[in-house]
N, C-alpha and C positions, 0 to 999 in steps of 0.2 A: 504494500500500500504506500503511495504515496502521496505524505498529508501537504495539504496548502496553507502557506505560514497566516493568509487572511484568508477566510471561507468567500464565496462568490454568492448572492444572493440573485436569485433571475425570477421575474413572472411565471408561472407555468397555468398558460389558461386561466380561467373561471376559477379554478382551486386555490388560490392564492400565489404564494413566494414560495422557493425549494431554496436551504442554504447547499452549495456546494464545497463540500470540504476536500477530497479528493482528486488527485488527477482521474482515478477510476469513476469518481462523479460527471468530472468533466466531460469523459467520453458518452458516460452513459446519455447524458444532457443530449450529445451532440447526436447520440443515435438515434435519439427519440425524436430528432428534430424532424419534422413535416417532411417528405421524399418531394412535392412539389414547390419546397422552399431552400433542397439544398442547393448548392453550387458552388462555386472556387476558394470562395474564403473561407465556407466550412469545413472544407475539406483538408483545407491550407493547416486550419486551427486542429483539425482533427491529426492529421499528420506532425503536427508538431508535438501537442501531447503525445502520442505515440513515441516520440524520439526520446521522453525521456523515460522508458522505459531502457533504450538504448545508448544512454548516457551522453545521446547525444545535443542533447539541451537540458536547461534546471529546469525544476518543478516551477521557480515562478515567473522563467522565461515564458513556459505554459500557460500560467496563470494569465500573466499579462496580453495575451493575446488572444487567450477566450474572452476575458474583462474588453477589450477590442471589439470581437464581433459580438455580442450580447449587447454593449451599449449600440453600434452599428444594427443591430436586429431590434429595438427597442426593446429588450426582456433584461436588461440590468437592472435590476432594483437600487436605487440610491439607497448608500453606505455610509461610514463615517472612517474612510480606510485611514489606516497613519498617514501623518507627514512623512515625508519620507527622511529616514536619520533618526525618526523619535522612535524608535523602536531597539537601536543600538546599546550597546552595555558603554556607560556612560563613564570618563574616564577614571584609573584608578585613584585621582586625587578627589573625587566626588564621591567615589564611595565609601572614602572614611571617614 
């Protein structure tokens, strides 16, 4: 499994919001997508999660570009993600 350092939150229909925690989230997401709404981006994003099972990209290079086409697909639900750096271990003279 591999977990996502911020979960992906996306519309899913009438039923509400689904949090995505997973890359295996992410693909699942992407399978269940509409067969008369896929096409090149999905596929792109699909492919790319996939790579990192093959170490050939990180998990939130992944992240980053389903968060891409989800906002591009209007199904990203607004988030409240880090700033980016606020999430770092803050330096050692801060934390004594």
């Amino acid at each position: 499994m591999h977990k996502l350092h911020l979960p992906v939150t996306v519309t899913v229909g009438l039923s509400g919001s689904r949090d995505l925690l997973t890359v295996e989230d992410l693909l699942m997401f992407l399978d269940e997508w509409p067969a008369a709404r896929r096409g090149a981006i999905r596929e792109q994003v699909r492919r790319l999660c996939l790579a990192v099972y093959a170490g050939e990209t990180t998990v939130e290079e992944a992240r980053g570009s389903f968060v891409a086409f989800a906002r591009v697909m209007n199904v990203l639900e607004p988030t409240f993600d880090a700033v980016p750096g606020y999430d770092i271990e803050p330096p050692q003279a801060l934390r004594d």
